[in-house]
N, C-alpha and C positions, 0 to 999 in steps of 0.2 A: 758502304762507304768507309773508307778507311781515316787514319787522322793523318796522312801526308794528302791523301786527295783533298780531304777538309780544309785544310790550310791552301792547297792551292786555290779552292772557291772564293778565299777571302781575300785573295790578292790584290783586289780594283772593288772601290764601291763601298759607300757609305749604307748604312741598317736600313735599307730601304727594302721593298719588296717592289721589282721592276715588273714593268708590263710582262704579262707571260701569254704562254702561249700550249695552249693543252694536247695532249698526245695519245693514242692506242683510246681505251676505251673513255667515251667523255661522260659518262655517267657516273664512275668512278675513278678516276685516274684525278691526280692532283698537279696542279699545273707546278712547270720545272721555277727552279727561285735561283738567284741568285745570292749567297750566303754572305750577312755582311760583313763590314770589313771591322776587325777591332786594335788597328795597329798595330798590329805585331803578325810576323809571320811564325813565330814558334809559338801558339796556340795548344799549349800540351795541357793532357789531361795530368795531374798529381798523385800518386799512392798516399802521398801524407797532408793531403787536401783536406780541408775540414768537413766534417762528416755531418751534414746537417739532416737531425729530422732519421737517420736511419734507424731502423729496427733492429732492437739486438736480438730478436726472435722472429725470423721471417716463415715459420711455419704455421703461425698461426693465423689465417686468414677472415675465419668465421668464427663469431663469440666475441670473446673477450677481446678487447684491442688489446697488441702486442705493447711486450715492454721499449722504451726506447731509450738512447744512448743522449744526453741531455750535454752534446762538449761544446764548450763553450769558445775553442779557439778558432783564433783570427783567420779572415781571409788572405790573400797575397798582397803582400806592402801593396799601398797607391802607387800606381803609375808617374803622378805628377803632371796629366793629361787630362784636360778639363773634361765635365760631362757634353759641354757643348758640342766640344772636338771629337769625342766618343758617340756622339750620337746626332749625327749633322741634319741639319733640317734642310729638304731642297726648297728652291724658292718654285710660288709664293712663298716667304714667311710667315706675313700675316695671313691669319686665316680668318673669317666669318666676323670683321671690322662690326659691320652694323651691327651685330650683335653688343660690342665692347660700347657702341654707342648709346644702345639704349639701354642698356644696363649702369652707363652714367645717367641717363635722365630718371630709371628709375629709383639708383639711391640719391638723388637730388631731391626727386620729389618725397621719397622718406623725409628727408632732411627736413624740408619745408613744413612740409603738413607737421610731421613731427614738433619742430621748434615754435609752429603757431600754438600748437594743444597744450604743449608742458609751459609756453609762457601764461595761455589763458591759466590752466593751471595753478602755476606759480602764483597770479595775481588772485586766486580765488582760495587757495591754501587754508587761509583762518576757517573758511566757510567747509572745505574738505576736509579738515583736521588733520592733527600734527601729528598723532600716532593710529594704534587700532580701534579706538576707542575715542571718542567728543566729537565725532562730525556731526555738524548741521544741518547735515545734504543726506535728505534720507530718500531721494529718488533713483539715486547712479550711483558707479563706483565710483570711488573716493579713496583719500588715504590709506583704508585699511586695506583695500584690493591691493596697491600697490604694495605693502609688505606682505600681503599676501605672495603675489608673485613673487618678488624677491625671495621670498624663503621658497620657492618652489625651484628658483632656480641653483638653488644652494644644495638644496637637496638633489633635485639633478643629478649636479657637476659631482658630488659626494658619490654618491651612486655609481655614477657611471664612471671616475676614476677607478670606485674599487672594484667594479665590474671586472674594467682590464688588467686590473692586478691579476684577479681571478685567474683570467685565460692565463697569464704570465706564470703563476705558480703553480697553479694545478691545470695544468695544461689536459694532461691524462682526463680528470675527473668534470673536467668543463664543460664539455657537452650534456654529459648528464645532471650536473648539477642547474645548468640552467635552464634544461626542459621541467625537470622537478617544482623549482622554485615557480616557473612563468606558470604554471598547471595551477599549482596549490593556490598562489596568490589570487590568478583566474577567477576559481570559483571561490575565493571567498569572498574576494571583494563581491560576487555577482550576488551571493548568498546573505552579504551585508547588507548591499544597498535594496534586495528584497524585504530584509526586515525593516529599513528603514521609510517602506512604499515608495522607494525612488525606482519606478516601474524602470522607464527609459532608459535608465543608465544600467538598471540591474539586467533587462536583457540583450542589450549591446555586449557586455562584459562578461554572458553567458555564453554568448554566442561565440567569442575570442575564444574563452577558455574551452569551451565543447572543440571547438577545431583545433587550437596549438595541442590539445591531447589527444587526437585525432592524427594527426600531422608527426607530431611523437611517436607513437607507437608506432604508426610505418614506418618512422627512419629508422629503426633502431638496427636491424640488420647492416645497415649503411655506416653506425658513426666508428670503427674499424677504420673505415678509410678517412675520413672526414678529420678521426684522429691524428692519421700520418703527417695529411696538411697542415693543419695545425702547427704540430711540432715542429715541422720544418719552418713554417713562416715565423713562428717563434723563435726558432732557435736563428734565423735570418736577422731578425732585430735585436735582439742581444749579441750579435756580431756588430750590428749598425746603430749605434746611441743615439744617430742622428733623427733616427725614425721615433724615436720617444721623445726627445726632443722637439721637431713638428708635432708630432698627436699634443703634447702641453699645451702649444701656444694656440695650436689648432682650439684647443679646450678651454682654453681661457678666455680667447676671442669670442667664440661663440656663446661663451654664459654670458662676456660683458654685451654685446648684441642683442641676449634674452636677456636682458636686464633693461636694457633698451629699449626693445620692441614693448616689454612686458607694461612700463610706466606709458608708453608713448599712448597704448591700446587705452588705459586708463583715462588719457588727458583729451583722447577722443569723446570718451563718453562727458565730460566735464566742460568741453567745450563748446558740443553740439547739441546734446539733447536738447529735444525742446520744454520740457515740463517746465511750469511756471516755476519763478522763483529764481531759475537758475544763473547763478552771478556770471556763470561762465558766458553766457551769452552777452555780455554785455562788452568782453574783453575784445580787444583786435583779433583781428581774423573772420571776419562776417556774422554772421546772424547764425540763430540757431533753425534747426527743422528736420523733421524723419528725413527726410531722402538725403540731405546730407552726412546726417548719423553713418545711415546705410551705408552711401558712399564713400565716404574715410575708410569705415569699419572695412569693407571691402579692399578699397587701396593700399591701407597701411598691411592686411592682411595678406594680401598679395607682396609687396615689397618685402615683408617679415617673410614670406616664406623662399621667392626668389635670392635673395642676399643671402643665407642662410646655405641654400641649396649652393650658390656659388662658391661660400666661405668653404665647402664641403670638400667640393671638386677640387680644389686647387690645393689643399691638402692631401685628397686623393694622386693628383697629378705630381704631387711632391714628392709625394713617400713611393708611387709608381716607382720614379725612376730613380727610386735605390735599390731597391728589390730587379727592377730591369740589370740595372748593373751588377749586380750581386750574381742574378742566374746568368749573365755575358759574358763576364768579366770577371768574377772573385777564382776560379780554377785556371783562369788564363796565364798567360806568363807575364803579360804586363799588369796585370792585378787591375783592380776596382779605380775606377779614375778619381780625380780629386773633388772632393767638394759636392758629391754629387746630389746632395740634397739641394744646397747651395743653386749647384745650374738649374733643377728641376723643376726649381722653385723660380726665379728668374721667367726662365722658359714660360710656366703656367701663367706669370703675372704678364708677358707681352706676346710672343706671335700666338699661344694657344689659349690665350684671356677669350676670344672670339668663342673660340668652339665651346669653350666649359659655359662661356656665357648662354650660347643658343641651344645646348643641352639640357641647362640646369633650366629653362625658361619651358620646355615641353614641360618637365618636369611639376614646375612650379604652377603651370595653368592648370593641371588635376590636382595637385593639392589642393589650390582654391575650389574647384568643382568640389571637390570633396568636403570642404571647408562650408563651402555652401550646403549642401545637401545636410549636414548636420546641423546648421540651425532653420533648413526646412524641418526636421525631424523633431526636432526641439518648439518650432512655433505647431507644429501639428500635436504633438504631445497635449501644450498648453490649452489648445483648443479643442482637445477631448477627442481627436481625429484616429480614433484605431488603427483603420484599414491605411489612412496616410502615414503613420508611424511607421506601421510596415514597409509599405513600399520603398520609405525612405531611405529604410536599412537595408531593404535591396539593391537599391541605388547604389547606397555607399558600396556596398559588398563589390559592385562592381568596376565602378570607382577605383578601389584599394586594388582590385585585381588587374586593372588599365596601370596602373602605379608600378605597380612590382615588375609587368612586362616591361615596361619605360625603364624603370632604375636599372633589370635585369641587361637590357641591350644598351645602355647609357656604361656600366658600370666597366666592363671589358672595353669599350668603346676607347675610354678616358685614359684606362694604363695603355693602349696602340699610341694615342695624340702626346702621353708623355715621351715618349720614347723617341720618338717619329714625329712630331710633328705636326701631321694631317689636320686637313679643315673636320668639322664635325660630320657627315654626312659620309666622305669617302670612308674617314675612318670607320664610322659603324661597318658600314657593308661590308671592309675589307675584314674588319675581324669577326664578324657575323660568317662570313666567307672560310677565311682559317677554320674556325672552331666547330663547323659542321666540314667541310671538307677533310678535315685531320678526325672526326672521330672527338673529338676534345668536350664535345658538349653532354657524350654522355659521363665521362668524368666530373664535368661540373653537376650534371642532374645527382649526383651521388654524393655530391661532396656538398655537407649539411653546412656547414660556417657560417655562410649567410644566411640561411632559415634559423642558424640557432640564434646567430649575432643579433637577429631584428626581434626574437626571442626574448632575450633580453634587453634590449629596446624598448619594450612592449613592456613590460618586467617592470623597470623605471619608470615607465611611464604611469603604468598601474598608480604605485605607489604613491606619484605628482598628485593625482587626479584624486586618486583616496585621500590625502591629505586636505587637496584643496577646496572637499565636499566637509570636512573633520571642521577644516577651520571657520568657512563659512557656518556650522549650525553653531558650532562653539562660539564665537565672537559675535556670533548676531548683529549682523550689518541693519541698519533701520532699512536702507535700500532693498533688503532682501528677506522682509519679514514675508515676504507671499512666497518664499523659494524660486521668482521668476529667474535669478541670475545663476543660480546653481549652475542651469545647462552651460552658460558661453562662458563663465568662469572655470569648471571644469574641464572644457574640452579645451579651452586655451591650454590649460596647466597640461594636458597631455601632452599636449601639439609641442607644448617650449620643452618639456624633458624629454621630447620624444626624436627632435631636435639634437640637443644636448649629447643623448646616449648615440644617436646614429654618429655625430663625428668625432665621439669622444672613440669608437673602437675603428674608425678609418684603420688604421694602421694595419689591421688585420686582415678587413676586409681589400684592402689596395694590395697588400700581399697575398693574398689568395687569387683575383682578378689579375694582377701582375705574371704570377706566376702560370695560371694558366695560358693568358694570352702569352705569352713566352715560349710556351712549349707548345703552342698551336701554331707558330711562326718560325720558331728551330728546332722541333726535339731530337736532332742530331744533338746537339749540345748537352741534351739533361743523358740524351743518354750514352756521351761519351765521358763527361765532365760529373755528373751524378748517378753510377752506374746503377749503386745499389737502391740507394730512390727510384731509381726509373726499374730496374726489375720488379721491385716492391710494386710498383703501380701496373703495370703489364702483366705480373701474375694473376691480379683482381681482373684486368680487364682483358685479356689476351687479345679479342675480336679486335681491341683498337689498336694493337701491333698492327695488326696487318695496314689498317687504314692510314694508321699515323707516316708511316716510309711508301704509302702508293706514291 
């Protein structure tokens, strides 16, 4: 196909991909599209188009990653043509409503439950103490857990900013640097809390570390390419400030949230337990007893991770469709459209709130499952339960492996519905569809980002959890003189930094998910608009030339 035929394609028809209809062999043949429209009919590709992400040494394919050309200039002036206008939603507009519904009643009932805890709380304060130290209350947590948390989630957001510095500067040495560090820390921490007889956590944390170095060593052939991506998505948001700008607030919301969720878990325990004595039951909000402990613990647990999960998506869906417009748009002749973080953002908060809603909710029910199986594993521990300790962590094991498939089909899912529009559901299938149709899925199997990203996730999180086992022996909670709180106060601190780190590097992983769904839906485009990118990647993979233009 040529670029006068290309331009003709685009002459009628908004970015849609229309009903098709498949041709010659249907076992491999990929159904006919019609290419969308980006207003303009001179659609030409640039000589002096900015050069994102190329290699200034494309002969080296195996070994060592290539060197690369790090320029930093501009895309083509804006258009002055909104993202909405550039990327028309058909109707429905709204998509998957009951979704947006109950995701109102679930942060209401946050709300509730919440504002009852931290008042009983509030009214019980003298009796929980006013810093780490002079509580009364030596049954539950209390004041000191609460600055406990806070400093975890300080430590977090610390983290996992300079995490994404990291990728930003040393772009090159990123990969490996974070395989490195997530290894070493692994096994110490696991090697720690063996000296310390903290059986449970030391071989949970053995077992993390035995696999991400496990997992390491086979990518290593692979991070060459993994590198490319990178760079380029790199070098995409140092074109686009607007993407740093989202990942901030993206960041900033979410620590004040874990800050939130972190006191709220607290005013739980303060306001329910039943142990005698406890002033908090006396406060409004009902009577105390185990099953409602559970209960809360349970609900708030689930809302803190659903809300979270949402806050994600919608920064995912934001920075999506900059990076959409970027690989659309930025080599075009009407340039990058206006604002288009702006629309993207828009867009995610109303017709495609549904879908991110009813996505992030699959999501959100196995993190509780999950959530749950670890304070099965934690009450089996205490009760001398070996063979159940085990099992538990097989559980989890599978659990985490249910999760990953989920985030994995959610995650491409998310940058199609920014773009386009789509209720949650179509969208999966259609870009499930793309990306094994086109060949595209074995590019992503190879391109490490997201196994390193959660890498370092894990990383952060370590460190949360180290700490928040450090602070507990050091400050000696009267609460926690038998070590029974060790397990749910640690594995919260994982949960909230782990939290934290995940949408603290959104930005990179929306650009890498962006960009391939992109080129699973046009690679005309990368590879008339991005030549030397797209050879660079078709030398690695040749087999998906063929696949990608059936």
């Amino acid at each position: 196909m040529n670029e006068v035929q290309y331009q003709e394609g685009q002459a009628s028809g908004g970015p849609r991909v229309p009903d098709q209809a498949y041709h010659g062999d249907t076992q491999n043949a990929y159904p006919l599209q019609e290419k969308p429209q980006y207003r303009s009919s001179e659609d030409t590709y640039t000589q002096d188009a900015p050069q994102y992400g190329v290699p200034a040494n494309h002969s080296e394919v195996n070994g060592n990653p290539p060197e690369y050309k790090n320029e930093q200039s501009q895309p083509n002036k804006d258009s002055g043509v909104t993202f909405e206008e550039q990327f028309k939603v058909s109707k429905p507009k709204w998509n998957d409503w009951w979704a947006v519904v109950f995701l109102g009643l679930v942060v209401a009932a946050f709300v509730i439950v919440s504002g009852i805890c931290i008042h009983a709380y509030h009214q019980t304060k003298s009796f929980n103490g006013n810093g780490i130290y002079g509580s009364g209350q030596t049954y539950s947590l209390n004041t000191n857990t609460v600055i406990l948390f806070i400093f975890v989630v300080v430590i977090s957001l610390a983290l996992s900013v300079g995490y994404f510095y990291l990728a930003r500067v040393y772009t090159k040495q990123f990969i490996w640097i974070t395989g490195i560090l997530n290894i070493v820390l692994g096994f110490a921490t696991a090697i720690y809390y063996f000296a310390e007889h903290y059986y449970s956590a030391a071989i949970v944390f053995l077992i993390f570390a035995v696999f991400g170095a496990f997992c390491f060593y086979s990518w290593i052939g692979r991070i060459p390419f993994a590198t490319l991506i990178l760079q380029t998505i790199m070098d995409v948001a140092r074109a686009n400030p607007s993407i740093y700008i989202v990942a901030a607030i993206g960041a900033v919301v979410t620590a004040a949230f874990g800050a939130w969720f972190a006191v709220t878990i607290v005013a739980v325990y303060v306001k329910y337990n039943p142990t005698e004595n406890n002033e908090g039951c006396d406060a409004s909000g009902g009577s105390c007893s185990h099953a409602k402990l559970i209960g809360m613990l349970i609900l708030v647990t689930f809302c803190g991770y659903y809300i979270t999960e949402v806050i994600k998506n919608i920064i995912h869906t934001t920075i999506s469709g900059v990076y959409g417009s970027w690989y659309f748009c930025s080599r075009s002749a009407q340039g990058m459209p206006k604002w288009p973080a702006l629309g993207a953002f828009k867009r995610a908060m109303t017709y495609s709130l549904g879908s991110i809603s009813f996505g992030s909710l699959i999501v959100s029910v196995i993190q509780l499952l999950q959530q749950l199986a670890s304070w099965g594993q934690q009450a089996a521990h205490q009760d001398g339960h070996i063979v159940a300790v085990a099992l538990m962590c097989v559980l989890r094991f599978l659990i985490s492996a249910l999760e990953w498939a989920v985030r994995y089909f959610n995650h491409y899912a998310y940058s199609y519905i920014a773009l386009y529009g789509d209720a949650y559901i179509p969208a999966a299938k259609e870009t499930w569809r793309l990306i094994k149709d086109r060949g595209v899925d074995a590019l992503i199997n190879d391109c490490l980002i997201d196994p390193v990203l959660n890498m370092g996730a894990t990383f952060v999180a370590y460190v949360a959890a180290l700490f928040a086992y450090l602070y507990l022996r050091y400050t000696q909670p009267a609460y926690n003189s038998s070590g029974s709180y060790n397990g749910p106060v640690v594995a919260y601190s994982f949960v909230i930094a782990l939290q934290i780190c995940n949408i603290a590097t959104v930005p990179i992983k929306s650009g890498v998910a962006t960009f391939f769904t992109a080129m699973a839906r046009d690679p005309e485009v990368l590879q008339m608009r991005y030549p030397d990118l797209y050879n660079n990647i078709m030398r690695l993979y040749p087999k998906v030339q063929q696949r990608i233009h059936a």
